[in-house]
VOKOLLUM-732777 format. One record per residue (C-alpha): residue number from 1; residue in one letter; x, y, z. Coordinates in steps of 0.2 Angstrom, whole numbers, always signed. Example, Ala and Ser with C-alpha at 12.3 -4.5 7.8 and 13.67 -1.06 7.14 Angstrom:
<atoms>
<atom><i>1</i><aa>A</aa><u>+62</u><v>-22</v><w>+39</w></atom>
<atom><i>2</i><aa>S</aa><u>+68</u><v>-5</v><w>+36</w></atom>
</atoms>
This chain:
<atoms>
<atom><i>1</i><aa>X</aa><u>+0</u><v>+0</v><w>+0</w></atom>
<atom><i>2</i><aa>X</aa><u>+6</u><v>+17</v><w>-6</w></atom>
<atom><i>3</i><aa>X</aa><u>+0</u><v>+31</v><w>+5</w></atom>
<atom><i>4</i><aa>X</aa><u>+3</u><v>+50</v><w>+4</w></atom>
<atom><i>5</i><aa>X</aa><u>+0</u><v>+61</v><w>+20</w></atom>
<atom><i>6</i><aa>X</aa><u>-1</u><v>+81</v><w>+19</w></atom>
<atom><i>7</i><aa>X</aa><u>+1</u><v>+94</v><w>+33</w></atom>
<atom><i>8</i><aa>X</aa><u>+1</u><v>+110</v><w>+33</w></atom>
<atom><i>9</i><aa>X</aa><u>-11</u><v>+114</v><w>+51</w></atom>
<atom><i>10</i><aa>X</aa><u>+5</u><v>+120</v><w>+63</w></atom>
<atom><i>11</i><aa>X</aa><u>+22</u><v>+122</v><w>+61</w></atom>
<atom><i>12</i><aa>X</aa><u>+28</u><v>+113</v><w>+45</w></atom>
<atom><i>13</i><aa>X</aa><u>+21</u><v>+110</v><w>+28</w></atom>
<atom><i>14</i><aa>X</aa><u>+25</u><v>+95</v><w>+25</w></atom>
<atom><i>15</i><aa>X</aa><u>+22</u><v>+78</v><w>+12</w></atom>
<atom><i>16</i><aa>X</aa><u>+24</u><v>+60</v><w>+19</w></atom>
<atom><i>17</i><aa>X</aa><u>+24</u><v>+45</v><w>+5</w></atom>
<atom><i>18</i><aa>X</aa><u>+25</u><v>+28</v><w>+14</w></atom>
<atom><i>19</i><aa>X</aa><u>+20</u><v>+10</v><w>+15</w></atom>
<atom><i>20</i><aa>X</aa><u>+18</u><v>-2</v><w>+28</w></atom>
<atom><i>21</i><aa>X</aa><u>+37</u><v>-3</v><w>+30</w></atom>
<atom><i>22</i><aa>X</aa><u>+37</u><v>+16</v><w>+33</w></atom>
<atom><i>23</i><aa>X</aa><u>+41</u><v>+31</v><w>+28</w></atom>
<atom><i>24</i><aa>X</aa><u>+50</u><v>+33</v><w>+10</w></atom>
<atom><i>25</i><aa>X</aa><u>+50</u><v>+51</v><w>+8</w></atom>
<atom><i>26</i><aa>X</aa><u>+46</u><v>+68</v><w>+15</w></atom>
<atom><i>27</i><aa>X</aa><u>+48</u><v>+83</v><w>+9</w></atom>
<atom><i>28</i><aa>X</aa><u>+45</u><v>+97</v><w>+23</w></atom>
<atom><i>29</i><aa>X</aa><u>+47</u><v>+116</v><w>+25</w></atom>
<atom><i>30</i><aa>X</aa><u>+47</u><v>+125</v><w>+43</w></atom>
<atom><i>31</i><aa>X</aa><u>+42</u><v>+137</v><w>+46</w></atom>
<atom><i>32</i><aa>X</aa><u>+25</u><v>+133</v><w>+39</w></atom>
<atom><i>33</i><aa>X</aa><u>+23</u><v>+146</v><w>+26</w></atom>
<atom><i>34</i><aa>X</aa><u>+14</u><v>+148</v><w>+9</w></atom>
<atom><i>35</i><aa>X</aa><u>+6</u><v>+133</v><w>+9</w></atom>
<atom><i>36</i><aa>X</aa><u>-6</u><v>+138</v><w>-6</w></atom>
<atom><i>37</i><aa>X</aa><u>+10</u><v>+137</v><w>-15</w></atom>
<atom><i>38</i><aa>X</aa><u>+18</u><v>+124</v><w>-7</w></atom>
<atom><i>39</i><aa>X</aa><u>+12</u><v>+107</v><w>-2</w></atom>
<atom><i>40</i><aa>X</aa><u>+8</u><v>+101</v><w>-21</w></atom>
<atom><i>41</i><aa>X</aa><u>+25</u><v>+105</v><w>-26</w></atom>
<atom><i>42</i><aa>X</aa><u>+32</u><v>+96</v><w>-10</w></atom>
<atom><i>43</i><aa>X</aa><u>+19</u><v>+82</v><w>-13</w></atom>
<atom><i>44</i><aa>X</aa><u>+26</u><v>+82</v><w>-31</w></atom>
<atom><i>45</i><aa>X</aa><u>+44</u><v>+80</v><w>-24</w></atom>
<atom><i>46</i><aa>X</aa><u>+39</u><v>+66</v><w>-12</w></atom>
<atom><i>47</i><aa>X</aa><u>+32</u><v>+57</v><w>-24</w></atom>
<atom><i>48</i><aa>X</aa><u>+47</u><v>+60</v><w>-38</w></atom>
<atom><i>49</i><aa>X</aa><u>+59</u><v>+55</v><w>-22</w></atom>
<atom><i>50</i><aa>X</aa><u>+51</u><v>+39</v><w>-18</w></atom>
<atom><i>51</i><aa>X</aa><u>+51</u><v>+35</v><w>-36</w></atom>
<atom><i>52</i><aa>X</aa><u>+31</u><v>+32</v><w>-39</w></atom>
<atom><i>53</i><aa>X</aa><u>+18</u><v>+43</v><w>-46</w></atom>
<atom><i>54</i><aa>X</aa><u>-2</u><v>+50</v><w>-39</w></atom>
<atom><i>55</i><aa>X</aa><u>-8</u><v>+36</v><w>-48</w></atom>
<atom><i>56</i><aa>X</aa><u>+2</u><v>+23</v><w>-40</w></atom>
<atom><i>57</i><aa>X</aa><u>-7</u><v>+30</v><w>-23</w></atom>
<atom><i>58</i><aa>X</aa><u>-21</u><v>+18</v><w>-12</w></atom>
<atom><i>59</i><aa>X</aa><u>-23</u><v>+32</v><w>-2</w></atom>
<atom><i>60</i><aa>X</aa><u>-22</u><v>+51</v><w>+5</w></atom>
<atom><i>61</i><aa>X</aa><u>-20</u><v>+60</v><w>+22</w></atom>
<atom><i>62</i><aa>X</aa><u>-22</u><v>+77</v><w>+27</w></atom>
<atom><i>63</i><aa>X</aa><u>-23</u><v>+84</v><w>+43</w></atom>
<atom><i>64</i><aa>X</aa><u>-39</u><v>+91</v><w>+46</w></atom>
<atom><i>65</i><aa>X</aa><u>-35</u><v>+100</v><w>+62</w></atom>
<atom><i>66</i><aa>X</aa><u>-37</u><v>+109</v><w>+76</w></atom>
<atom><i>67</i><aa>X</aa><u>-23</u><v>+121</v><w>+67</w></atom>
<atom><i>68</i><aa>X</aa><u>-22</u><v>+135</v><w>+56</w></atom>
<atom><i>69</i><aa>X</aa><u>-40</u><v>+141</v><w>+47</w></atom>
<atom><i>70</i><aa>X</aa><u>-30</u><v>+145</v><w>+33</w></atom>
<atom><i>71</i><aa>X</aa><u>-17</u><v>+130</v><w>+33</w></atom>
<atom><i>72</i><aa>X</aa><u>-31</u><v>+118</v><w>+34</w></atom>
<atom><i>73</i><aa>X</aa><u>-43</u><v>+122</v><w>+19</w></atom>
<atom><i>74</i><aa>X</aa><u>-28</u><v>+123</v><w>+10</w></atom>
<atom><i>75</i><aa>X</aa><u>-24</u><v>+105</v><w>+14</w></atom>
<atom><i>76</i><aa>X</aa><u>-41</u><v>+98</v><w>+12</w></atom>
<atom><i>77</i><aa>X</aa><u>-42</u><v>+104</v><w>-6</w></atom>
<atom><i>78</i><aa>X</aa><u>-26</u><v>+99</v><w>-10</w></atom>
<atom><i>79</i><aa>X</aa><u>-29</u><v>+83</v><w>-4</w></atom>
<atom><i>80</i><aa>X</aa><u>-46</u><v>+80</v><w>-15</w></atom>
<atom><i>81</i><aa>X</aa><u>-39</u><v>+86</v><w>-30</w></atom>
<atom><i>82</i><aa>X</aa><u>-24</u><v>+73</v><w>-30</w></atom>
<atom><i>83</i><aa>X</aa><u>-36</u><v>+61</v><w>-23</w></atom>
<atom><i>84</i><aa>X</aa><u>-47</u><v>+64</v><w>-38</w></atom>
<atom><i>85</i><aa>X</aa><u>-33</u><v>+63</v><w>-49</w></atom>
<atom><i>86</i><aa>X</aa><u>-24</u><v>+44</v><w>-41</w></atom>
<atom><i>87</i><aa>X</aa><u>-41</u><v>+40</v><w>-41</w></atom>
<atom><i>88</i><aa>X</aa><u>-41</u><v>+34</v><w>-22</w></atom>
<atom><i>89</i><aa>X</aa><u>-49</u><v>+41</v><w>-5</w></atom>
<atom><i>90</i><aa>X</aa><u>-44</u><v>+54</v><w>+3</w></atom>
<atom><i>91</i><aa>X</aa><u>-46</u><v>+53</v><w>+24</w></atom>
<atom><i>92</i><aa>X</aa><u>-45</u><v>+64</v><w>+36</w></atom>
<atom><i>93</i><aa>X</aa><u>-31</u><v>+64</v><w>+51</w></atom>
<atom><i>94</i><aa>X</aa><u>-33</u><v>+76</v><w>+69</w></atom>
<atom><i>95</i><aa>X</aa><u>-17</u><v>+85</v><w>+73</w></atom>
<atom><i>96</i><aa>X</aa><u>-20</u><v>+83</v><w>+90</w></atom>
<atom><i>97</i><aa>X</aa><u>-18</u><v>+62</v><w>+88</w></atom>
<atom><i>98</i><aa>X</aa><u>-2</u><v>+65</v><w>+78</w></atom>
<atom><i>99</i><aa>X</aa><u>+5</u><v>+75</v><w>+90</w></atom>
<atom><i>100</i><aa>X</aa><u>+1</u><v>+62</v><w>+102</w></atom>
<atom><i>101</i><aa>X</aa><u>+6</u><v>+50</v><w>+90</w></atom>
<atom><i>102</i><aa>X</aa><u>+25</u><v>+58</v><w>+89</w></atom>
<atom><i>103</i><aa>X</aa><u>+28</u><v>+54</v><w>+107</w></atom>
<atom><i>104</i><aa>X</aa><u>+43</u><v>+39</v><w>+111</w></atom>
<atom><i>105</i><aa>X</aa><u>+32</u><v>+23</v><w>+114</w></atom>
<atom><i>106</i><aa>X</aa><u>+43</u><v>+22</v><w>+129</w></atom>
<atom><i>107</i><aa>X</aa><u>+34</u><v>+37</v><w>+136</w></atom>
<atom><i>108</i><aa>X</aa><u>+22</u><v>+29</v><w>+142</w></atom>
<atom><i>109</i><aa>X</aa><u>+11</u><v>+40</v><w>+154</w></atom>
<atom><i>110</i><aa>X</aa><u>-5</u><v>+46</v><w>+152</w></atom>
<atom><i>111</i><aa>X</aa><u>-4</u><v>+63</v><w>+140</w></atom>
<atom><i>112</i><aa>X</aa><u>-11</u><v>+77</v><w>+132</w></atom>
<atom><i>113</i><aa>X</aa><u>-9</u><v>+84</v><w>+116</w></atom>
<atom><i>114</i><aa>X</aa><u>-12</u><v>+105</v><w>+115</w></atom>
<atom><i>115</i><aa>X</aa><u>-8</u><v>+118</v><w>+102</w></atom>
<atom><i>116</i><aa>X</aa><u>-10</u><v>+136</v><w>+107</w></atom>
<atom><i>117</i><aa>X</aa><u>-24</u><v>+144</v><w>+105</w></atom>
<atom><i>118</i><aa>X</aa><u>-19</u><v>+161</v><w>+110</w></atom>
<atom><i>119</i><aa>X</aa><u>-30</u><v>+172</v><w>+124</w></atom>
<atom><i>120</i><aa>X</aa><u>-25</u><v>+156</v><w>+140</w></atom>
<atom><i>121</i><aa>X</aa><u>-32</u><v>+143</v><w>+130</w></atom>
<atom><i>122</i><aa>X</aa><u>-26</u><v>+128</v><w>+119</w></atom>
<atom><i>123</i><aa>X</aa><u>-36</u><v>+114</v><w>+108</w></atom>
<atom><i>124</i><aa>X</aa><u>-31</u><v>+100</v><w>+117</w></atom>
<atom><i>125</i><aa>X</aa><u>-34</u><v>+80</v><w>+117</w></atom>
<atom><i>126</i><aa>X</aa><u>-33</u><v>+70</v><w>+132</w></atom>
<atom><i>127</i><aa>X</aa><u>-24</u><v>+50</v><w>+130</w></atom>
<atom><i>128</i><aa>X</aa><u>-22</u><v>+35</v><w>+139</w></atom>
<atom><i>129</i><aa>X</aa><u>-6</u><v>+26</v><w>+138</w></atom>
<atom><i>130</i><aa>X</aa><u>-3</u><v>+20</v><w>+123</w></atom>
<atom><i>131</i><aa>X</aa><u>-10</u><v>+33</v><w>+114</w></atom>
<atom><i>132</i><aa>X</aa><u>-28</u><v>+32</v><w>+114</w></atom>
<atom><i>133</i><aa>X</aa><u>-42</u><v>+44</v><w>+115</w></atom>
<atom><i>134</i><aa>X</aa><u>-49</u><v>+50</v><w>+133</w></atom>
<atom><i>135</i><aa>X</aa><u>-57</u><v>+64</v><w>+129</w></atom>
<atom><i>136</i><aa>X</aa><u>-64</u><v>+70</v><w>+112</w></atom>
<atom><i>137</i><aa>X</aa><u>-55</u><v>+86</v><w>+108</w></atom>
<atom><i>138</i><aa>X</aa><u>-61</u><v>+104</v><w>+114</w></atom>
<atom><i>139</i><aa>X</aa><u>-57</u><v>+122</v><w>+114</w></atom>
<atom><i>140</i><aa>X</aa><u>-52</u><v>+123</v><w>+135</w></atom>
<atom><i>141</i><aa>X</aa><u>-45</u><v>+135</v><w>+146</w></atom>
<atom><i>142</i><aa>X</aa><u>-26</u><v>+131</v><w>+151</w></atom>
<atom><i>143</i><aa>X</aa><u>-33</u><v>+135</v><w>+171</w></atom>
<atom><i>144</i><aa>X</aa><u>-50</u><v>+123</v><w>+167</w></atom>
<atom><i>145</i><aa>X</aa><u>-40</u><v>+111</v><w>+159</w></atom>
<atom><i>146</i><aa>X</aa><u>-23</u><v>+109</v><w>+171</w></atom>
<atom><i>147</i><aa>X</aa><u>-38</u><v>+107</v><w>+185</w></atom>
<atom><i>148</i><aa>X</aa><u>-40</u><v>+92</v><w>+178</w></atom>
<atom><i>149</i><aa>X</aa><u>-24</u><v>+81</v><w>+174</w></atom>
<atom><i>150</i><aa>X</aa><u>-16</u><v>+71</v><w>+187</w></atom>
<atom><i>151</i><aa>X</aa><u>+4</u><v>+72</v><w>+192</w></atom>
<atom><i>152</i><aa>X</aa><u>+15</u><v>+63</v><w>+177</w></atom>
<atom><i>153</i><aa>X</aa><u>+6</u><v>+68</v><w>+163</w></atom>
<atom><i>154</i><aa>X</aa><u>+14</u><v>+71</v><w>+148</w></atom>
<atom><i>155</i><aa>X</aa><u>+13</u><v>+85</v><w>+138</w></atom>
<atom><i>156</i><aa>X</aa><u>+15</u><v>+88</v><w>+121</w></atom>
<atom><i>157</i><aa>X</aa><u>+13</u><v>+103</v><w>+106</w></atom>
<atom><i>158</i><aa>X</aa><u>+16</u><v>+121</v><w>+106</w></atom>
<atom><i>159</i><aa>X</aa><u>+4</u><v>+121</v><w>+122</w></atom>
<atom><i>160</i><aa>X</aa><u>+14</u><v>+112</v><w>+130</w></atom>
<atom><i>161</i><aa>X</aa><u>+26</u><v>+124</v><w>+139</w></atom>
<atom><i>162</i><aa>X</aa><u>+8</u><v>+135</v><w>+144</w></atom>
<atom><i>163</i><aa>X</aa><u>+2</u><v>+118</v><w>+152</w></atom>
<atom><i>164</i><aa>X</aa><u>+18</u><v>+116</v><w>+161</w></atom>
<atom><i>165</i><aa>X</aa><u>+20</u><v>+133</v><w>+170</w></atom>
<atom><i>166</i><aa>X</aa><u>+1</u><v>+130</v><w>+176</w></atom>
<atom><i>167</i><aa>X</aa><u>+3</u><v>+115</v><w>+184</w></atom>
<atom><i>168</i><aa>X</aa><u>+19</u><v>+121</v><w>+191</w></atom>
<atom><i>169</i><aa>X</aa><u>+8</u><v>+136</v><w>+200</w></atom>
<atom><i>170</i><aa>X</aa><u>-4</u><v>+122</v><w>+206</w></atom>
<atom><i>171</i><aa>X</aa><u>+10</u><v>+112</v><w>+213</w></atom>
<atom><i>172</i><aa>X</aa><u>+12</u><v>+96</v><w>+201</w></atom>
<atom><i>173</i><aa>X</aa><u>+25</u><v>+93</v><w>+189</w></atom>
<atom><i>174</i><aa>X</aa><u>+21</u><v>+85</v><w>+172</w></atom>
<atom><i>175</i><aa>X</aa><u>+30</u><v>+67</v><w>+166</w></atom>
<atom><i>176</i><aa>X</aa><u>+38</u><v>+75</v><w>+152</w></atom>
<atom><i>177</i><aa>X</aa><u>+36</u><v>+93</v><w>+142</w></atom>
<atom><i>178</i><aa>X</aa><u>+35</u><v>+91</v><w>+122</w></atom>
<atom><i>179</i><aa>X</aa><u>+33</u><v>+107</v><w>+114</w></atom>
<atom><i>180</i><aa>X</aa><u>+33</u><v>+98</v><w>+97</w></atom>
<atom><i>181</i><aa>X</aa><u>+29</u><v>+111</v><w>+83</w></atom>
<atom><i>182</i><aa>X</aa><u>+21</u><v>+98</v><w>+70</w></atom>
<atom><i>183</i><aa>X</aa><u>+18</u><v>+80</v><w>+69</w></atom>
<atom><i>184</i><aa>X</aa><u>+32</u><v>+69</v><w>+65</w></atom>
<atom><i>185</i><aa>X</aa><u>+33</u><v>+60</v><w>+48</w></atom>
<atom><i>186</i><aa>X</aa><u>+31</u><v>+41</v><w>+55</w></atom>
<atom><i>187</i><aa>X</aa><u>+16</u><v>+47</v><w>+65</w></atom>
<atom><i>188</i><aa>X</aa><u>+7</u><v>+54</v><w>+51</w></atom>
<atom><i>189</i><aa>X</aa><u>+9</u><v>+38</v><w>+40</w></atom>
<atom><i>190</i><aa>X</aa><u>+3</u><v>+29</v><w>+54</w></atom>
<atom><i>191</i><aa>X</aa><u>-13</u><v>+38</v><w>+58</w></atom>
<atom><i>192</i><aa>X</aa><u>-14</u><v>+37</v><w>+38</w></atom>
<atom><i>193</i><aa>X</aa><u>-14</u><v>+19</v><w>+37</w></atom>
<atom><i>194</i><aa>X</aa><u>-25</u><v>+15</v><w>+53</w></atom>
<atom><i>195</i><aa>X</aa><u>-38</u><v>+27</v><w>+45</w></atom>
<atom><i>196</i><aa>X</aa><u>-54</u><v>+20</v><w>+40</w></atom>
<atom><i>197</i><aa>X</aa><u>-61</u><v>+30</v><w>+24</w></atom>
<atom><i>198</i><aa>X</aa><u>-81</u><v>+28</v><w>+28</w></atom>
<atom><i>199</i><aa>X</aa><u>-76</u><v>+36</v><w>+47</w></atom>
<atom><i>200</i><aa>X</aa><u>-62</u><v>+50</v><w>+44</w></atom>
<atom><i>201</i><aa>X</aa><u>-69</u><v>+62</v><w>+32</w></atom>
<atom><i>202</i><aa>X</aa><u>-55</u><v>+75</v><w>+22</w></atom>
<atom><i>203</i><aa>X</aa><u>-65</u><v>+90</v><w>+31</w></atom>
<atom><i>204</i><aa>X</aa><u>-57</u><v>+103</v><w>+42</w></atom>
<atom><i>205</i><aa>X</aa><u>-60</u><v>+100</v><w>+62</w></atom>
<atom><i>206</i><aa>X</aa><u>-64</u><v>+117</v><w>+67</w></atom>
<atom><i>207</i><aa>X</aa><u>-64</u><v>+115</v><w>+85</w></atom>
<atom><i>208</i><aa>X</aa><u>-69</u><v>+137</v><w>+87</w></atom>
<atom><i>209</i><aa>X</aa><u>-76</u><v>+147</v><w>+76</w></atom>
<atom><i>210</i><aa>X</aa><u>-67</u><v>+162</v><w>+68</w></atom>
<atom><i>211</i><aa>X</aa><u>-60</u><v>+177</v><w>+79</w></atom>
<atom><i>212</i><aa>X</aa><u>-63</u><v>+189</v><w>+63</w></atom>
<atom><i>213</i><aa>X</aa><u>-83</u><v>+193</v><w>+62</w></atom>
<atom><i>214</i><aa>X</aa><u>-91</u><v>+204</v><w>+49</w></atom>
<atom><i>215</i><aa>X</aa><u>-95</u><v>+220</v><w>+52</w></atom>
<atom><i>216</i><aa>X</aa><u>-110</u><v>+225</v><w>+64</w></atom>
<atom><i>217</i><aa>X</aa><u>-117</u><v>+237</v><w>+51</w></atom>
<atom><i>218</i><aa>X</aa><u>-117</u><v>+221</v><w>+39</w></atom>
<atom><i>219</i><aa>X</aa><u>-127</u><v>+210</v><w>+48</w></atom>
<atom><i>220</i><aa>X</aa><u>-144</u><v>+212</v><w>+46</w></atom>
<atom><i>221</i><aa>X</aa><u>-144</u><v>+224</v><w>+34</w></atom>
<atom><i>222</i><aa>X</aa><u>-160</u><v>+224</v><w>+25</w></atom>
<atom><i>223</i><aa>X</aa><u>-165</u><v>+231</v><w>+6</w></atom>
</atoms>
């Protein structure tokens, strides 16, 4: 099985091409920037690296978030348009269980996956050992959400370090402090190849609705 995986939610902007066996290639750019521009000509240099074409593809990744609004429509449409062109599904993969995902297997505490979402809170994902889901995901406050999480919890993604320092205030310690940027390559063909088409949809996971709102004299206007 040929899989491609797309990110461009957080940090990086990145292409994964990998089988069962594992990652291939990755082409990746950090600071995520340009995405528009980027990721199909880093898919394209994946693909070329590991020596197969879109057609040659069983299936497609992309992170569908929490991330950047931006990063992840851009990712969703790039994904169905190559998926339309290999002819194969596309599926949809969480950031939060990637960032997860990236953690050693030796770590293993309970942990918690957050990405800063500015304003003292994150989008975050609780897990049991061994990576699985807790929790869904949520939009939380770092105080309502520290209030919750026991001593030895690891802590993983940009809010990571914000987790931390509250915890510390409360008087617990974390297990261990992550504060990965983006996923990992292997998690991502992971989460690809464990993903069930019918169940993980290529649509963005907004976890909070837009900060920017139209204009008040706008709404309601009547003719």
């Amino acid at each position: 099985m040929h899989v491609l995986v797309l990110d461009t939610a957080l940090g990086a902007c990145q292409a994964v091409v990998g089988t069962t066996d594992g990652v291939v290639a990755c082409a990746r750019l950090t600071p995520s920037v340009g995405q528009s521009e980027a990721i199909v000509r880093l898919a394209e240099e994946a693909l070329t690296e590991a020596g197969i074409g879109a057609r040659d593809l069983d299936r497609i990744g992309v992170v569908v978030g929490p991330g950047s609004f931006t990063g992840l429509r851009v990712g969703v449409a790039a994904a169905r348009a190559l998926a339309l062109v290999a002819g194969c599904p596309a599926l949809g993969l969480s950031s939060l269980a990637a960032l997860a995902t990236s953690l050693p297997e030796t770590w293993d505490n309970p942990s918690v996956a957050a990405i800063d979402a500015r304003h003292g809170a994150v989008y975050a994902q609780r897990f049991a050992p061994g990576r699985s889901p807790r929790f869904p995901a949520s939009h939380i406050a770092v105080a309502a959400l520290v209030a919750e999480l026991e001593d030895g919890v690891v802590l993983v993604g940009s809010g990571a370090a914000a987790l931390a320092e509250a915890l510390a205030e409360r008087g617990a310690r974390p297990g261990a402090v992550d504060p990965l940027a983006a996923p990992d390559p292997e998690a991502l063909l992971a989460l690809a190849l464990a993903a069930e088409p019918p169940f993980n949809p290529p649509r963005p996971a907004y976890l909070k609705a837009p900060d920017a709102k139209p204009a008040r004299s706008l709404v309601g206007r009547s003719r």
